[in-house]
N, C-alpha and C positions, 0 to 999 in steps of 0.2 A: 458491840457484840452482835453474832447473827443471830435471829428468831430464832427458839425452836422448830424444828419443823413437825409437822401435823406425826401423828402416830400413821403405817402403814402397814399394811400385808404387804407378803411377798411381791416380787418384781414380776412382771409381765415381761418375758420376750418372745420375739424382738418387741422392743418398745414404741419404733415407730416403723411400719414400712416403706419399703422404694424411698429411705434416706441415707445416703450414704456419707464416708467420713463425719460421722457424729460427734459435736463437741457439747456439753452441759455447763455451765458455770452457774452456780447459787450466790445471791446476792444480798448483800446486806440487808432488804429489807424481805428477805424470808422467802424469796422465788426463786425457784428455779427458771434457766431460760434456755432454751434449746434451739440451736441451729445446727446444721446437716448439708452437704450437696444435693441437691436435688437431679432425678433422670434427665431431665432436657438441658439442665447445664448451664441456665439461662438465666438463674434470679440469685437471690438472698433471701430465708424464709426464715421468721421468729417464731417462739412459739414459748408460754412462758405459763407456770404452775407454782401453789403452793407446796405441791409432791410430785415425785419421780413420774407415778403412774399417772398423774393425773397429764404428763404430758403429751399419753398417748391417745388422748383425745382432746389436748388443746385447741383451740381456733389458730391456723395460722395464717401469719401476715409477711407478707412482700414489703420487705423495708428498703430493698437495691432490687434495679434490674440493667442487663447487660446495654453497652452500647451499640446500637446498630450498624457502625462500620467503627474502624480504626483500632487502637489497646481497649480491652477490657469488653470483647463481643464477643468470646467463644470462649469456654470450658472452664465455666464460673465452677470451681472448685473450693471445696476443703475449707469454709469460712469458719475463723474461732469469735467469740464472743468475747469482750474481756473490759472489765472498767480500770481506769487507771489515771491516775491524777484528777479524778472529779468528772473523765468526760468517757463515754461505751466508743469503742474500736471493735471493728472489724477486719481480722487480718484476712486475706483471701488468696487463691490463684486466680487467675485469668489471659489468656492470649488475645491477639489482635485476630481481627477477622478474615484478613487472608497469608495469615501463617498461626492455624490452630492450635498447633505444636509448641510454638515460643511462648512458654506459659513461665509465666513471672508473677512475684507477691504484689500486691496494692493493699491498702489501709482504706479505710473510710473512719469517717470520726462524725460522735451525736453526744452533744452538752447537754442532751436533755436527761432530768432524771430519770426518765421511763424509756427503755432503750428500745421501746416501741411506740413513742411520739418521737415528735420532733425530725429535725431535717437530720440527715446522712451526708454527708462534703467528703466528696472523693480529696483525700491528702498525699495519693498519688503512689509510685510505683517506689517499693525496696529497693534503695542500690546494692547490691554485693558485689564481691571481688572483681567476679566474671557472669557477664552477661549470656546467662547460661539456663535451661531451665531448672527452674525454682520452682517450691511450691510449700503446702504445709509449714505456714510459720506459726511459731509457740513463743508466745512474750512470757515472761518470768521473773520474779524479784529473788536474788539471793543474795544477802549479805549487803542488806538496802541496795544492791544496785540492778538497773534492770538489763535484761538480757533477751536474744531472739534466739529461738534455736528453729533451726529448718531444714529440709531436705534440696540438695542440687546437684549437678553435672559437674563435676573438677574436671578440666580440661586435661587430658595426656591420664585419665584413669579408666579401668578396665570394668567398668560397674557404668550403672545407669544414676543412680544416685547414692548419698552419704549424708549425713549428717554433721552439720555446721552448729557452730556459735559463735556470738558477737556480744557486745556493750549496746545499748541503747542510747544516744542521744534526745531521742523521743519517741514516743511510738511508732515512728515510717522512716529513722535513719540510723544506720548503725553507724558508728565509732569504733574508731581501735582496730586491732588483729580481728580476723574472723578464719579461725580453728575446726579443723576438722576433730571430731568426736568420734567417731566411730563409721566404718566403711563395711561393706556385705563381704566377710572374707569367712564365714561359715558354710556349708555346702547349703543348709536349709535356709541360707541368705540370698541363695543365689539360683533358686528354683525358676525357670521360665526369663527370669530378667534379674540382674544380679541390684536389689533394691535395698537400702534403708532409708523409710518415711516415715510422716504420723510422729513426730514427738511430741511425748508431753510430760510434764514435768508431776512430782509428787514429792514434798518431803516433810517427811516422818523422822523421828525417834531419832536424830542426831544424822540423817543419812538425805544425800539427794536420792531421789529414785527418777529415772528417766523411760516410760515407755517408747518403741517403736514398731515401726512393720515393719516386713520383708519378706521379699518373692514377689512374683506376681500374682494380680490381683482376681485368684481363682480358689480352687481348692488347696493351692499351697501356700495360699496367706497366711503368715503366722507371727504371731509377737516375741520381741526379744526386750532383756530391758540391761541397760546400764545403770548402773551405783557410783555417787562418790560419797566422800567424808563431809558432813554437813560444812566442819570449816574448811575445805580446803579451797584451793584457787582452782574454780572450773574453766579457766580459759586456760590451763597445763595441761595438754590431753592425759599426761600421767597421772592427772588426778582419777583418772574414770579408768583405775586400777588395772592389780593384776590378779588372775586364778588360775591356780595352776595343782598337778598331781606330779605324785613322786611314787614311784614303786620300782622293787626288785632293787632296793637299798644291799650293797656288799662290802663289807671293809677288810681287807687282808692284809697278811705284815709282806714285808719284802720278801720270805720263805714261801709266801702261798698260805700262811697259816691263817684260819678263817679270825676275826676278831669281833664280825657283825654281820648279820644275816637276814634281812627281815622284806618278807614279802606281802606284811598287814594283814596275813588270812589271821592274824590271834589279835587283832586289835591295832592298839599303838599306846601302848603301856610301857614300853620302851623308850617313849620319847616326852620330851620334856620341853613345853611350851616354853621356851626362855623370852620370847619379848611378850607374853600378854597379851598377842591381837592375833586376829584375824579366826576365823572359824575354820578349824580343823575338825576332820573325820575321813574313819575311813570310809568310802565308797567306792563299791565294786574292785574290790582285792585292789586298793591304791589309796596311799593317803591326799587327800586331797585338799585345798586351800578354797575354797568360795567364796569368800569376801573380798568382790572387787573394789571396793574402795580403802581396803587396811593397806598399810605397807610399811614394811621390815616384819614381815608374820614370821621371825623365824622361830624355829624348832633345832632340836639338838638329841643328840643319843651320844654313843659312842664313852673313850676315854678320855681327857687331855695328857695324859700319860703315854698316846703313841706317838713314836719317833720316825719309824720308815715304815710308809705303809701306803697302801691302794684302798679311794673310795669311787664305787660307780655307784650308779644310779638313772636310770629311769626315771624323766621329767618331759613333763606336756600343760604347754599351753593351751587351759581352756578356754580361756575367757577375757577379756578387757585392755590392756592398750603397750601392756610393758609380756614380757616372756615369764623367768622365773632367774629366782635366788638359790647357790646350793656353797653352803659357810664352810669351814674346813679350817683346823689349826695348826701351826709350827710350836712344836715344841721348843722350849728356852725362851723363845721371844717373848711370849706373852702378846701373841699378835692373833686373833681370828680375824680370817680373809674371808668375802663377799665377791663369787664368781656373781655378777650379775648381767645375765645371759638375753639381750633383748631389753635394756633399761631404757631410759631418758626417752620415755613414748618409743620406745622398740625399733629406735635408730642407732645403737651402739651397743658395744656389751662389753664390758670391765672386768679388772678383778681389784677390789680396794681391800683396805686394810682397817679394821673393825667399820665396815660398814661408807666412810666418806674420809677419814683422814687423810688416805693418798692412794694415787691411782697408780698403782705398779705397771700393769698391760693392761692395752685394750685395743679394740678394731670394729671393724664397723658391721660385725656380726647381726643379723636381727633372726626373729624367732616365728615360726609359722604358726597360727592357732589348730590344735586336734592334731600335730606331730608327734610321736616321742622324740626326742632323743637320750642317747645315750653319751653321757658323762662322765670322766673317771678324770682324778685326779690322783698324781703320784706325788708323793714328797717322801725325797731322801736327805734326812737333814736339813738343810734351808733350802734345799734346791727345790723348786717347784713346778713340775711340766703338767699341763691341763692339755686334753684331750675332747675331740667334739664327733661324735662319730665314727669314732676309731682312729682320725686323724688329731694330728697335735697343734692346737689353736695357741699354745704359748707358754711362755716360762719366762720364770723369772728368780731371784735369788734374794731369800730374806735376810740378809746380811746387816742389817741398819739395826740398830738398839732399839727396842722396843718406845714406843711413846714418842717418836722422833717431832712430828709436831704437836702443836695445841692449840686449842683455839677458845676464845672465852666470848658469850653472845651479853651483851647488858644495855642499859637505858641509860642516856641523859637525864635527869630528873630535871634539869633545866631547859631542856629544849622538846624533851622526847623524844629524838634520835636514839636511832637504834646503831648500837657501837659494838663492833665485831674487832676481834684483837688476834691476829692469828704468828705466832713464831714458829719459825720451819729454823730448826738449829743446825740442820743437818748440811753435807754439803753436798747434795744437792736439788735442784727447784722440785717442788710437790705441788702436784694436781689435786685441788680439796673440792669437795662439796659440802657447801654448808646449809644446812637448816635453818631458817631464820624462827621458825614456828609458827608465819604464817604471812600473806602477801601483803610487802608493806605500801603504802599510797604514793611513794614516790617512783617509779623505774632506774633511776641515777643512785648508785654509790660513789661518795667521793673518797679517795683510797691515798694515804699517806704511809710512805713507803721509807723504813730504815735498813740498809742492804750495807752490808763490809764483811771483812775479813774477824774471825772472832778474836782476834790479836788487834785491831785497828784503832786508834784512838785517835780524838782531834785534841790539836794544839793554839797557840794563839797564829800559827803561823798556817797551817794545818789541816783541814776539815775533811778528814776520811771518812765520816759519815755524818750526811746529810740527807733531808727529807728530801723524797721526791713524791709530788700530788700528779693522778691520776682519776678516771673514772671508768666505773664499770658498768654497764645495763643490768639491770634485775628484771628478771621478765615471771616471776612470782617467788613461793613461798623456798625456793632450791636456788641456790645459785653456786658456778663453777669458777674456779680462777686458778691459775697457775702463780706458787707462790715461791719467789725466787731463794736460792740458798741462803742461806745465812744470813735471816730479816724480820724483820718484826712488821708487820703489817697492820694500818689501822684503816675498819670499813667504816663511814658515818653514813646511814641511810635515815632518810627523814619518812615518820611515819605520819 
């Protein structure tokens, strides 16, 4: 456990001056310790307290300073402080000396317990994807495993930088996919120089919290921050959610007769939180969705008792990494459909049937952030034409029995595999996404596969159906498959 720290009065700002990119981390043995860029660009400066304020008059010390030619001799930036596995790291920027600009991460690493004795050992420069400028790296632990998140240059992108993440091998090498998180596609993102830097992590009360900057680095510097769900899988950019508004809701029958009308100016007492999440309210005459890290927040009004009828709606993308959901029912079926409009990280958009059992249409729609658009759906009878703008993005016909697949998720108790069992009766192949409930350790499903005719039988002479084994990638807690008519499908993923 960490010491108490001393009782204090209020905070002094600014706390320290002419320090720029400031980072603090408190340590187990009751200090705080502060490092910062400094104006000349040239060193690494500590500086360490049993309180906040007391670090605005600490003694500081020079623990690195720049080399005089070659990597790491011009624009010692943004260094973070960080202990991890028993030994202090310093993540930092730095360019070579005769290309100022080619600023990239290095580490240094100090065994010593006091992270102002003992020696500093340069461990050398970050590789990422593309050898690009980098800067501002944030090491992080979530769900025991560690992680870098940082700001860089994506080659063929129309910004200056975005925001990445990675796996840790150790503290100076990543592992794995490295994800982009979030990119300056807000206008106050993109003030002077289209920027996102500066992450750093926080997490609270069941939720990641992610701060960062953007714009340039004037009067229009300003913070944004990203949310996900404490468990989810943060290397899915769709985990770092969606938020989104809906207003000038209208439901009419096929006559024009009004059925539902609601512009939120009286609240939203009309609607009815059906899944349980997400935080809804109305704000500024729109109901609006703000928890970017919930997902399936849906809401419901209306009857299940309409037949032929017209719903629009007014829907904008505020916030985070997917567009927006807008449900809608077929009477007789016992089927509610999921327009989802800018899903799977706001590279596609669907319309499935209660949410994932199967994908009717889709295209590779994505969704702008601070757009409205306008949405209407028409259903006459099972027929179903969806509308995007005034123009018509698709249709389709719910002509299939209600419940046509199923799918059962459960455990090996002897192995601890995870066993996915999906039967698609119908005749023909369905597109499912499944839930697992959360990312399992292995990326390989191995998938055995019973496909025939539902007349077919084996004999001794015979065999009209037979297993066929397959595998699939799982690339976290979501995965997609196309599953063929008339089969019984078995997933084994090893947790």
């Amino acid at each position: 456990m960490n010491p108490a720290p001393p009782a204090v009065g209020p905070y002094r700002n600014p706390l320290a001056g002419q320090r720029a990119d400031p980072h603090i981390t408190r340590h187990t043995d009751g200090r705080y310790y502060f490092t910062a860029t400094v104006p000349a660009y040239d060193r690494i400066v500590l500086r360490s307290s049993r309180t906040l304020n007391g670090l605005a008059t600490a003694e500081e010390s020079v623990i690195w300073s720049r080399h005089a030619d070659g990597d790491m001799a011009a624009h010692i930036w943004a260094p973070e402080l960080h202990h991890i596995d028993g030994a202090w790291y310093v993540h930092f920027a730095a360019a070579p000396a005769d290309e100022v600009w080619k600023i990239r991460i290095w580490v240094l690493e100090n065994v010593s317990a006091d992270p102002r004795q003992g020696t500093w050992t340069e461990k050398g420069q970050v590789l990422t994807a593309w050898d690009t400028f980098s800067l501002d790296a944030h090491p992080f632990t979530h769900g025991g495993e560690r992680y870098l998140a940082w700001a860089q240059h994506e080659p063929g992108q129309e910004n200056n930088t975005a925001l990445f993440l990675s796996r840790m091998a150790d503290p100076w090498t990543l592992t794995g996919p490295q994800v982009r998180i979030a990119a300056p596609e807000h206008d106050w993102e993109r003030v002077g120089f289209a920027v996102n830097e500066g992450p750093a992590v926080l997490q609270r009360n069941g939720r990641v919290f992610m701060t960062y900057s953007a714009s340039a680095t004037d009067a229009n510097y300003c913070v944004g921050l990203l949310t996900a769900g404490q468990g989810s899988d943060l290397m899915d950019p769709a985990s770092w959610a969606k938020s989104a508004a809906y207003d000038d809701v209208r439901g009419t029958g096929e006559d024009g007769t009004e059925l539902l009308s609601d512009d939120f100016s009286a609240g939203d007492a009309r609607w009815t939180k059906a899944a349980g999440r997400g935080d809804w309210a109305v704000r500024d005459g729109a109901y609006v969705q703000s928890d970017e890290s919930a997902e399936n927040t849906l809401v419901m009004a209306g009857d299940t008792g309409w037949q032929n009828y017209d719903t629009k709606v007014t829907a904008t993308k505020k916030a985070g990494k997917e567009g927006f959901l807008v449900a809608f029912g077929v009477k007789d079926t016992g089927n509610t459909y999921w327009w989802d409009l800018g899903g799977w990280g706001n590279t596609r958009s669907a319309v499935s049937v209660d949410g994932a059992k199967q994908t009717m249409t889709e295209d590779t729609t994505t969704i702008e952030t601070g757009r409205a658009y306008d949405v209407h759906i028409q259903v006459r009878g099972r027929q179903v034409t969806l509308f995007l703008d005034g123009e018509q993005w698709g249709t389709f016909t719910d002509d299939k029995a209600a419940e046509p697949l199923r799918q059962v998720v459960t455990r090996d108790d002897a192995t601890g595999d995870l066993v996915v069992k999906v039967v698609n009766a119908q005749a023909a192949d369905a597109r499912t996404r499944i839930d697992l409930g959360a990312r399992p350790s292995s990326r390989t499903a191995r998938l055995t596969t019973l496909q025939a005719a539902p007349d077919a039988v084996n004999t001794a002479d015979d065999r009209q159906v037979a297993p066929r084994t397959s595998a699939l990638r799982v690339d976290g807690r979501l995965l997609t498959h196309t599953f063929p008519a008339h089969s019984v499908t078995f997933l084994r993923i090893r947790q």
